[in-house]
N, CA, C and O of each residue as an XYZ file, in Angstrom:
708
protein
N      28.959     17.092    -36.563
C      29.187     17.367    -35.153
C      30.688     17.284    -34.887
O      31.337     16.334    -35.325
N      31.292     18.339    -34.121
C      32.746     18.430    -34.076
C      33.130     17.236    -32.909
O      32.213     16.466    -32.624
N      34.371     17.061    -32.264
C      34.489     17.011    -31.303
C      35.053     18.186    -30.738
O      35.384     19.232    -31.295
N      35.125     17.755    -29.210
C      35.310     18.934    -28.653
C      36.481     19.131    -27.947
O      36.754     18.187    -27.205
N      37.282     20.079    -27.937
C      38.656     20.355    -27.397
C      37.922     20.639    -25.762
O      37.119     21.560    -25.608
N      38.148     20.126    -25.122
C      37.267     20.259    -23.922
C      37.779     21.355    -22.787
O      38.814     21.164    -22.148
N      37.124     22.269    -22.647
C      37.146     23.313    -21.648
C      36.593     23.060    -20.847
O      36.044     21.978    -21.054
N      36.272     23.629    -19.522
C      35.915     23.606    -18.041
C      34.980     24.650    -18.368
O      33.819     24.269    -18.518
N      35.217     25.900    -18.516
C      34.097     27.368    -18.677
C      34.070     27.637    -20.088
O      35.073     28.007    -20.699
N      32.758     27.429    -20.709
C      32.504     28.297    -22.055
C      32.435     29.300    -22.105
O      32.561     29.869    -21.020
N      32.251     29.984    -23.057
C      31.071     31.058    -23.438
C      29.651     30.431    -23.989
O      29.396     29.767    -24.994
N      29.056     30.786    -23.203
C      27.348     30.138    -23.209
C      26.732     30.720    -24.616
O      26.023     30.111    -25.418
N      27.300     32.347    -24.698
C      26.306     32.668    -25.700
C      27.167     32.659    -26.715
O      26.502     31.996    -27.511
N      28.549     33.007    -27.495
C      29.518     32.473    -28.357
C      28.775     31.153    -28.566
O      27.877     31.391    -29.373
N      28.753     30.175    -28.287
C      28.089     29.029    -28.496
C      26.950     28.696    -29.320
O      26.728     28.140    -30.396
N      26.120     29.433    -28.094
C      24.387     29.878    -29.059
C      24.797     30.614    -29.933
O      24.581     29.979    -30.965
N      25.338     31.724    -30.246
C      25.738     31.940    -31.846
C      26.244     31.670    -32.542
O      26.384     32.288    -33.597
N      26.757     30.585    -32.241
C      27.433     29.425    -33.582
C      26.433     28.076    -33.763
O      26.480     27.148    -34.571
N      25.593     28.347    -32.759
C      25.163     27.060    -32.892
C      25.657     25.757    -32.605
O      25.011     24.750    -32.898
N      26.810     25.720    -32.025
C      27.512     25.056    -31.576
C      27.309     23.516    -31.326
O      26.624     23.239    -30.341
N      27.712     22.664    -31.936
C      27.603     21.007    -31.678
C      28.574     20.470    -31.264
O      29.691     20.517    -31.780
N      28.251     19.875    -30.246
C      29.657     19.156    -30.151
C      29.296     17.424    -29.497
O      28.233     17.037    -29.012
N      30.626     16.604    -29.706
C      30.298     15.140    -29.233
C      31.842     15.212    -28.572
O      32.902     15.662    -29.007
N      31.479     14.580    -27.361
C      33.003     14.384    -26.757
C      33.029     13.146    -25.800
O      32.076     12.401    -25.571
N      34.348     13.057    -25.261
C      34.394     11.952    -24.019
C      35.150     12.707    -22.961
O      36.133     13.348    -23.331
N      34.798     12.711    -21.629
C      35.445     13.314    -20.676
C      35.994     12.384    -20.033
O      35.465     11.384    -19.548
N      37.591     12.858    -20.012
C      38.005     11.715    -18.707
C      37.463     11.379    -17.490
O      36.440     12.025    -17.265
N      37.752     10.650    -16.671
C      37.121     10.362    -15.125
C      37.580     11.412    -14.484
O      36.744     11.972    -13.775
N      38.976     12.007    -14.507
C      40.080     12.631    -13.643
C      38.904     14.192    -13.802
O      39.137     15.129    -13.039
N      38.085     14.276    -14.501
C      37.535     16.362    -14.522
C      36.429     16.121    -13.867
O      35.604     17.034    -13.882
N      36.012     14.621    -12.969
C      34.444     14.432    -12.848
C      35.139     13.697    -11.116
O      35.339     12.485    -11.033
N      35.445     14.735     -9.787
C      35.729     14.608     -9.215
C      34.509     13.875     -7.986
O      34.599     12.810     -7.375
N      33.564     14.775     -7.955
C      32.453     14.719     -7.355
C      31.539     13.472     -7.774
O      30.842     12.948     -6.905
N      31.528     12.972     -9.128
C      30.958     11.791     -9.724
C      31.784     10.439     -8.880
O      31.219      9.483     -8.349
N      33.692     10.771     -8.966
C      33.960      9.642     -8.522
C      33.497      9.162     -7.450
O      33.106      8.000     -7.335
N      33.499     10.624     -5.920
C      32.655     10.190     -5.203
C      31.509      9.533     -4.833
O      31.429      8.902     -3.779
N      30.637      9.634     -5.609
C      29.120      8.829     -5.564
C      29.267      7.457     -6.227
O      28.199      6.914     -6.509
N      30.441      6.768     -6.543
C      30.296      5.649     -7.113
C      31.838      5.146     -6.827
O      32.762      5.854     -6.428
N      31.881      3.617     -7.159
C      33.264      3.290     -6.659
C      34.275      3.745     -7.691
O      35.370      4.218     -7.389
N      33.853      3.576     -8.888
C      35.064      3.533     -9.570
C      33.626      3.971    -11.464
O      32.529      3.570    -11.855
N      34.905      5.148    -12.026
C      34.129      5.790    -13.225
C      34.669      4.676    -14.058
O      35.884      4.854    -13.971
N      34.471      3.597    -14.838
C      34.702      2.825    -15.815
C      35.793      3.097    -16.971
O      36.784      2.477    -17.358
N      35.082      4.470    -17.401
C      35.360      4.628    -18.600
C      35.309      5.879    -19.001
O      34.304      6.199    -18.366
N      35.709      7.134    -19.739
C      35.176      8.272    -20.232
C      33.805      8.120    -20.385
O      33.208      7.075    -20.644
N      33.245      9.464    -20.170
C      31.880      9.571    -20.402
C      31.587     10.342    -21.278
O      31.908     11.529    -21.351
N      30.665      9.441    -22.343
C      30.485      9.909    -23.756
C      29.203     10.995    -23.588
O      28.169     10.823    -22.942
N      29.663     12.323    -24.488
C      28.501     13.607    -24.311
C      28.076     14.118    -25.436
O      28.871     14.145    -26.376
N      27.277     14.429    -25.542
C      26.648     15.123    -26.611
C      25.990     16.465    -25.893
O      25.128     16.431    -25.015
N      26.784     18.038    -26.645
C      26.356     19.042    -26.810
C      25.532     19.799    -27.638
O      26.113     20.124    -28.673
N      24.548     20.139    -27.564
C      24.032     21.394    -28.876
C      23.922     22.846    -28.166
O      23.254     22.923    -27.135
N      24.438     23.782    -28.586
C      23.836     25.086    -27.836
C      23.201     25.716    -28.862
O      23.777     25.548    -29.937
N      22.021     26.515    -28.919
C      21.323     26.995    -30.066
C      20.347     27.894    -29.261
O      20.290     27.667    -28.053
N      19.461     29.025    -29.842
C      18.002     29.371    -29.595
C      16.985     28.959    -30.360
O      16.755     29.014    -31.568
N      16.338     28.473    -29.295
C      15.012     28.029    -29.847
C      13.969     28.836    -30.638
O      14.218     30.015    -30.893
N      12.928     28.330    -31.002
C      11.633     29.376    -31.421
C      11.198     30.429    -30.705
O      10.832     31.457    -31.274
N      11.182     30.253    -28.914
C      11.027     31.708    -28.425
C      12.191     32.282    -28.597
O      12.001     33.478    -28.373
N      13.063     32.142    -28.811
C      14.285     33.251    -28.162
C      14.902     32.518    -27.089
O      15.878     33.136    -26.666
N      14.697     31.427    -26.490
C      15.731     31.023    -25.192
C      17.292     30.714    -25.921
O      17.443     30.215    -27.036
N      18.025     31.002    -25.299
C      19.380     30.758    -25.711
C      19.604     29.225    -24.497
O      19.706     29.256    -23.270
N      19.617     28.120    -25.356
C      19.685     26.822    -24.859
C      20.942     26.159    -24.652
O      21.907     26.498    -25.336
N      21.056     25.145    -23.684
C      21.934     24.008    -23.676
C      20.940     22.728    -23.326
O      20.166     22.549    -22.386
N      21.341     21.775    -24.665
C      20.523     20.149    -25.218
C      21.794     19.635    -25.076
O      22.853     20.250    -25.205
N      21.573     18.059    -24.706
C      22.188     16.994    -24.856
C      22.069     15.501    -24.142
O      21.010     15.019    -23.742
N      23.010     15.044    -24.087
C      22.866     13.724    -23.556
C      24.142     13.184    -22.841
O      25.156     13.882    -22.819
N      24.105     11.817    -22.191
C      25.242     11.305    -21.634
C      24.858     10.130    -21.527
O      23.723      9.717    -21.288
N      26.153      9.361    -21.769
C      26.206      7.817    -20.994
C      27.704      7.252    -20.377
O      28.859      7.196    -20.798
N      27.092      6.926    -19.314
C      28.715      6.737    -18.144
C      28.364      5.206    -17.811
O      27.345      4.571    -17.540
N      29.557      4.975    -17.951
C      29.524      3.500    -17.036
C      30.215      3.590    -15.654
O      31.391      3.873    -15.424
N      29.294      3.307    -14.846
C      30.088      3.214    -13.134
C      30.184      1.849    -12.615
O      29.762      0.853    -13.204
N      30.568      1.859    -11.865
C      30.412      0.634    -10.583
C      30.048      1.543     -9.071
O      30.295      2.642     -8.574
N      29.381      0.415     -8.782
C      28.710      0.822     -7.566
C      29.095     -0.864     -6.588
O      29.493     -1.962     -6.976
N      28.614     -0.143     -4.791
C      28.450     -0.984     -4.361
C      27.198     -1.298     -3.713
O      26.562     -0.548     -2.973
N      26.803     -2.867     -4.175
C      25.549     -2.969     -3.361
C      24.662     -2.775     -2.192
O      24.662     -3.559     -1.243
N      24.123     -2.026     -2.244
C      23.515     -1.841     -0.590
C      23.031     -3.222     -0.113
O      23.276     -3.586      1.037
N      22.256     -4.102     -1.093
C      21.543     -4.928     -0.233
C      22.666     -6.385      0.243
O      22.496     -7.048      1.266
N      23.950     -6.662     -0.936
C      24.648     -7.637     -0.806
C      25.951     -7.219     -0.195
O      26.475     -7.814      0.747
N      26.436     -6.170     -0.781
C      27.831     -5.521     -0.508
C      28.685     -5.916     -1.588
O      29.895     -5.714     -1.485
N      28.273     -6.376     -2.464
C      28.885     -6.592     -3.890
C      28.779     -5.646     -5.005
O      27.731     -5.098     -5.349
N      29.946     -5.486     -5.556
C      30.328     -4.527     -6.517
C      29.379     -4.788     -7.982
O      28.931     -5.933     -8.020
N      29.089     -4.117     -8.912
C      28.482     -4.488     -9.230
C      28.690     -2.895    -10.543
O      29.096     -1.820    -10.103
N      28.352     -3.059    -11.994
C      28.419     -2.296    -13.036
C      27.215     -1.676    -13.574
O      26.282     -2.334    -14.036
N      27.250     -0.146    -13.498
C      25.683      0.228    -14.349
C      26.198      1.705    -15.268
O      27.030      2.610    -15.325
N      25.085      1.165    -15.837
C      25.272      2.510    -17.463
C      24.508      3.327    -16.715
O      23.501      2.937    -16.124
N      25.112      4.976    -16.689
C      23.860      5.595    -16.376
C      23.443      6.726    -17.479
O      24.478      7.212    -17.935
N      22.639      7.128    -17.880
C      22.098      7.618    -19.116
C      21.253      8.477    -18.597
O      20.600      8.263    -17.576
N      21.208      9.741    -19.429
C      20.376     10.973    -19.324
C      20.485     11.959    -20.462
O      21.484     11.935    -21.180
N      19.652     12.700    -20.634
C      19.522     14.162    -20.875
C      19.415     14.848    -20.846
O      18.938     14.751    -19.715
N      19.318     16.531    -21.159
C      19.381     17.709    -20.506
C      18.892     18.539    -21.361
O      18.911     18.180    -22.538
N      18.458     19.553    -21.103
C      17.657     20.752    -22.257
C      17.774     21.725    -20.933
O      17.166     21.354    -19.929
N      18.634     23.128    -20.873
C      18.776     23.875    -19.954
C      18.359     24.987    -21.225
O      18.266     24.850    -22.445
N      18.170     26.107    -20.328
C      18.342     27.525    -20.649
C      18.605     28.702    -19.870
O      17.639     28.905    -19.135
N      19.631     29.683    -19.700
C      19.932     30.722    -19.347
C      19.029     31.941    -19.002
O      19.098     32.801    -18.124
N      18.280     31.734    -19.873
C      17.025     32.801    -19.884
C      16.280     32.651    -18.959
O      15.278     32.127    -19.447
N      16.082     32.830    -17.534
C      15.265     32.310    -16.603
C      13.870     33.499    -16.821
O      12.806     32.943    -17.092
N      13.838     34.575    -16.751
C      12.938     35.485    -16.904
C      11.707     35.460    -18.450
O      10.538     35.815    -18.601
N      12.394     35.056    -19.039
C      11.966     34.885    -20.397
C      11.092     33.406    -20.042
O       9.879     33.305    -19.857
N      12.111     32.335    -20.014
C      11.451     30.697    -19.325
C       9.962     30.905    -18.600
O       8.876     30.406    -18.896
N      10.330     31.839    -17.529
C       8.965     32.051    -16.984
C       7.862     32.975    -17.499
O       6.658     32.734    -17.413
N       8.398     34.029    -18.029
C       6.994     34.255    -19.235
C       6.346     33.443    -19.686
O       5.236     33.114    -19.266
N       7.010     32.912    -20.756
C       6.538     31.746    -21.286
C       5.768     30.378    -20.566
O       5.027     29.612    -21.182
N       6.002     30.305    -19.626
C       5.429     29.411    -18.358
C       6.250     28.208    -18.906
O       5.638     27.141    -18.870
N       7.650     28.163    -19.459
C       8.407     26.956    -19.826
C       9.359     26.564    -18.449
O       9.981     25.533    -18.191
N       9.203     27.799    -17.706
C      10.079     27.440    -16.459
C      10.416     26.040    -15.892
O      11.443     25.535    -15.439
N       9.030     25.572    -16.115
C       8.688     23.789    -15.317
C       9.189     23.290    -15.867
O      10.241     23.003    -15.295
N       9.123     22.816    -17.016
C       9.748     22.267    -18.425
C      11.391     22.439    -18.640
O      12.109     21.492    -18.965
N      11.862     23.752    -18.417
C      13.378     23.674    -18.452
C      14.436     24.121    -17.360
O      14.139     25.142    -16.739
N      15.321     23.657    -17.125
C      16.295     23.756    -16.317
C      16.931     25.145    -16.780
O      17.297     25.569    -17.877
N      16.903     25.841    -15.100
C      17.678     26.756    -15.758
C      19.130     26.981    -15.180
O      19.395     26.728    -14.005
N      20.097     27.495    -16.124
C      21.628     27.784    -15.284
C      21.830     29.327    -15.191
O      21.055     30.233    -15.499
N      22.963     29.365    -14.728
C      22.913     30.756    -14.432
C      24.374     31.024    -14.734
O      25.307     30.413    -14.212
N      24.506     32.198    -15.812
C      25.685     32.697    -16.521
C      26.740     33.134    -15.283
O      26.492     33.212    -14.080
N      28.150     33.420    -16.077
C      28.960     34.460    -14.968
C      28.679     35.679    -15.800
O      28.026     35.571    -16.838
N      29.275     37.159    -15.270
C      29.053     38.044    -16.004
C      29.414     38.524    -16.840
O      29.077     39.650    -17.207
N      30.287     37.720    -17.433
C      30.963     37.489    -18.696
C      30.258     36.360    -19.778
O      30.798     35.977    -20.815
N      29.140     35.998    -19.357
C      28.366     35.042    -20.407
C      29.244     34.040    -20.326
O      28.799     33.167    -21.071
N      30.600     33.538    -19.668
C      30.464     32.478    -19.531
C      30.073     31.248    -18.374
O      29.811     31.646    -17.240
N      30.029     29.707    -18.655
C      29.136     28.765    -18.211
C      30.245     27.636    -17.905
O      31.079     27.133    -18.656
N      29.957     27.406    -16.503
C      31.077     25.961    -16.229
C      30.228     25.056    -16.883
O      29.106     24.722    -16.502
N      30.859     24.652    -17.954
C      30.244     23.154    -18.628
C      30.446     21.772    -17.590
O      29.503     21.038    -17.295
N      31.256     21.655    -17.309
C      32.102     20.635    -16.779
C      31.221     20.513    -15.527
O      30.922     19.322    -15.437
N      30.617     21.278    -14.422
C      30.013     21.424    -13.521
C      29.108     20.908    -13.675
O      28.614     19.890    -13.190
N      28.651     21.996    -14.797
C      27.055     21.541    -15.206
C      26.332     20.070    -15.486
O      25.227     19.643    -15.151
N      27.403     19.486    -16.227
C      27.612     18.032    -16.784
C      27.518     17.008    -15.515
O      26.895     15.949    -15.432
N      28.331     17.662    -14.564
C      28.793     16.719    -13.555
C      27.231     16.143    -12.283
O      26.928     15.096    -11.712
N      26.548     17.788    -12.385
C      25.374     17.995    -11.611
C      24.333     16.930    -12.507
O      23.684     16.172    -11.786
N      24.071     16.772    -14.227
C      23.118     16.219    -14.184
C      23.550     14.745    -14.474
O      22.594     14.270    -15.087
N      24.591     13.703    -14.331
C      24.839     12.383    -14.119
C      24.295     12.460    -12.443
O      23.731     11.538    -11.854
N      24.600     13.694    -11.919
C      24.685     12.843    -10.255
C      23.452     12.542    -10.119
O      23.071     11.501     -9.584
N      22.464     13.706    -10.742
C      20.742     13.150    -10.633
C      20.690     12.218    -11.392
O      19.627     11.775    -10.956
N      20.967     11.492    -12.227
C      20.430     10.189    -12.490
C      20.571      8.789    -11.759
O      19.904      7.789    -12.026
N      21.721      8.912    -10.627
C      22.344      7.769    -10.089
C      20.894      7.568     -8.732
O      20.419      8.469     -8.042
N      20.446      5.828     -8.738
C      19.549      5.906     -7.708
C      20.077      6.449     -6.795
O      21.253      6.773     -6.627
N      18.494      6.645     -5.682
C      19.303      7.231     -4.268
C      20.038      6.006     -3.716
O      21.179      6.178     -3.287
N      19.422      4.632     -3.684
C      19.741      3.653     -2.778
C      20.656      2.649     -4.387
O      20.044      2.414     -5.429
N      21.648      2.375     -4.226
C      22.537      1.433     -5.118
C      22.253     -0.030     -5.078
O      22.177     -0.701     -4.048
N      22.102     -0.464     -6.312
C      21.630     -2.010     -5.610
C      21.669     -2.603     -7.343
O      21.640     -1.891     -8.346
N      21.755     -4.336     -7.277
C      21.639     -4.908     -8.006
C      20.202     -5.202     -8.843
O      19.392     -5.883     -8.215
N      19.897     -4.868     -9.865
C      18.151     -5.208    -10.091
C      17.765     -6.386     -9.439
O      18.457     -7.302     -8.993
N      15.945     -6.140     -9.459
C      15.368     -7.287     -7.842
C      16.048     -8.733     -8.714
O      16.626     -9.574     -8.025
N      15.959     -8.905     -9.934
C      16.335    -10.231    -10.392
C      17.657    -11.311    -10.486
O      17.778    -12.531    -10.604
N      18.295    -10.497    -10.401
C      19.743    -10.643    -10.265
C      20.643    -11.630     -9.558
O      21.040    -11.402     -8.415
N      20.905    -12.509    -10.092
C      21.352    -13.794     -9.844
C      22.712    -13.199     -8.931
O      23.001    -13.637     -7.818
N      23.335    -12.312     -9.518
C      24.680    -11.805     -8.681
C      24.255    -11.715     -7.194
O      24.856    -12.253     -6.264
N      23.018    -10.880     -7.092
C      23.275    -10.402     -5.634
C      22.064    -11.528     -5.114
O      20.925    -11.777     -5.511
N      23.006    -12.107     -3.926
C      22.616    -12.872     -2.956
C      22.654    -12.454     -1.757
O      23.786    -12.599     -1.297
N      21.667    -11.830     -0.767
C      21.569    -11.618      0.417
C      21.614    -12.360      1.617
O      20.525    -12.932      1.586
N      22.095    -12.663      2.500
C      22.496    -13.754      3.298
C      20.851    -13.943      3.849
O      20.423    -14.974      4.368
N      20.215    -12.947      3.654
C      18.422    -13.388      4.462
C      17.620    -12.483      3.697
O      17.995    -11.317      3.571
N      16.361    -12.961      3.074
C      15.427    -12.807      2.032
C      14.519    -12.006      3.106
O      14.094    -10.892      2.801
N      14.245    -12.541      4.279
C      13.308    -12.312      5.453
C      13.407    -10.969      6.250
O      13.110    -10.962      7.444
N      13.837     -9.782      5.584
C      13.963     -8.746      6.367
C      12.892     -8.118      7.732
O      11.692     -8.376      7.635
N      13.170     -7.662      8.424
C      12.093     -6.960      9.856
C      13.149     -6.114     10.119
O      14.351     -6.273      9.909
N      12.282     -4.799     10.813
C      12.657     -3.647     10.993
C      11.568     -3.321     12.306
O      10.357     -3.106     12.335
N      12.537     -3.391     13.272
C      12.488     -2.854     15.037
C      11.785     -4.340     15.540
O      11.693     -5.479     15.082
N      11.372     -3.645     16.703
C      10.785     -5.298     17.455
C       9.309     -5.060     17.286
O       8.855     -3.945     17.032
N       8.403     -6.387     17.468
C       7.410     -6.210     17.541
C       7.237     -7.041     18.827
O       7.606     -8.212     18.921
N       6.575     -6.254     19.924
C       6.038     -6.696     20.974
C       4.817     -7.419     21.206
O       3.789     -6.933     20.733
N       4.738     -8.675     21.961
C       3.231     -9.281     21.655
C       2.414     -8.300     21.976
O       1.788     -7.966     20.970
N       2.062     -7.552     23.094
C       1.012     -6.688     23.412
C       0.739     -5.703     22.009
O      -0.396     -5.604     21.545
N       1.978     -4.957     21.368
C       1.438     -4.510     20.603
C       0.669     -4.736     19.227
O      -0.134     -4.099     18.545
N       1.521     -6.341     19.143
C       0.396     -7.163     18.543
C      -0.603     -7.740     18.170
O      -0.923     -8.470     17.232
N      -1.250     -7.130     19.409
C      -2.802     -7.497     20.180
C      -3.686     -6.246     19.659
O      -4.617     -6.370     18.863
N      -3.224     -4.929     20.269
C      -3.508     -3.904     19.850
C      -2.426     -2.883     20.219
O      -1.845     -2.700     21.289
N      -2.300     -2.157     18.811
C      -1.297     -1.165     19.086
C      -2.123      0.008     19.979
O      -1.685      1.135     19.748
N      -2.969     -0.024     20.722
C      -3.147      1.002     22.211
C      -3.260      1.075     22.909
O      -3.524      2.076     23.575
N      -3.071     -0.373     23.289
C      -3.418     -1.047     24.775
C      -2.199     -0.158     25.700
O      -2.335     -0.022     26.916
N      -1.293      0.279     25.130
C       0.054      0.866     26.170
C      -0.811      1.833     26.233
O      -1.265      1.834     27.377
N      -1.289      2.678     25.589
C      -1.697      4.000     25.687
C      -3.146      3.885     26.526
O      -3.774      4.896     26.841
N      -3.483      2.876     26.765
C      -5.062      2.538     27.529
C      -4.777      1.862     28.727
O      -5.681      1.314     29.357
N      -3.258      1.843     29.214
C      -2.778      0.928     30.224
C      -1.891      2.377     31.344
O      -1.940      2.550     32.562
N      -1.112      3.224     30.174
C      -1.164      4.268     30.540
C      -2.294      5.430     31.382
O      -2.224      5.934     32.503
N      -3.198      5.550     30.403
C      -4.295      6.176     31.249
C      -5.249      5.645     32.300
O      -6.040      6.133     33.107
N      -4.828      4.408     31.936
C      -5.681      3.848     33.493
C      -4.799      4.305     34.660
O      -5.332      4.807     35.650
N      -2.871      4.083     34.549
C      -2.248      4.473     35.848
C      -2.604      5.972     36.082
O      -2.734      6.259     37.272
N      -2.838      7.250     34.962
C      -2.874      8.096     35.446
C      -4.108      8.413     36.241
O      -4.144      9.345     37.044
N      -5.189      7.557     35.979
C      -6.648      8.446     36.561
C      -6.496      7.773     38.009
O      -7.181      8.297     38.887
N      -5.702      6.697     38.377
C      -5.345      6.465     40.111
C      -4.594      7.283     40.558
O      -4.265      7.238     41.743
């Protein structure tokens, strides 16, 4: 597996006809949109490329990632470090994908008309799906201490405590006077 002299736009299918492998690290500085969703990118983020066709004929992009971020806690407000890890199996071939009924199964991208493919984009789109929606320390976590364990959400009124329709049965009594 080479490393990779790192470009922004490939050629998608140059690639698939070499078969192309590659292992790289991307700086933080090409992963603009990542910095956003997190406080701070740790470290380069280590990648693994394969471009190849498969047994039908899809002309593919396989691989993997692992990033270290920091985030901040939603539930404490404390900073706090996570690996985030994924993989990817795309293909170009969207028409073909759906013959095959692999559509569900694979991600598809979409070439320029020059066959080539923002890698760098592409890369950037599938870390952001791995990051939770809500940021937080795992439930166990000695770090994060919440000033109150006892959360409630809106008021609860005694009447509606009694029965939640008594307003609505207190209501229609004023209207039928």
């Amino acid at each position: 597996m080479a490393e990779l002299a790192f470009s922004e736009v490939v050629n998608f299918e140059k690639l698939v006809a070499n078969n192309a492998e590659y292992k790289t690290k991307i700086d933080p500085s090409y992963l603009p949109r990542l910095a956003e969703a997190c406080s701070c990118i740790l470290q380069p983020v280590d990648v693994e490329f394969k471009f190849y066709e498969d047994l039908q004929g899809l002309r593919t992009i396989e691989g993997s990632f692992n990033a270290k971020l920091r985030f901040v806690c939603q539930r404490c407000q404390k900073e706090f470090d996570k690996e985030i890890t994924g993989s990817f199996i795309s293909t170009c071939d969207e028409e073909k994908a759906r013959s095959l009924k692999l559509d569900e199964k694979l991600d598809i991208v979409e070439l320029n008309e020059d066959g080539s493919f923002n890698l760098l984009s592409f890369l950037e789109d599938c870390i952001l799906l791995e990051i939770p929606y809500i940021t937080s320390h795992d439930e166990d976590d000695p770090e994060c201490v919440s000033a109150d364990d006892s959360w409630s959400f809106g008021e609860l009124h005694e009447d509606a405590s009694k029965n939640p329709f008594s307003a609505l049965a207190d209501l229609k009594d004023k209207l039928k006077k």
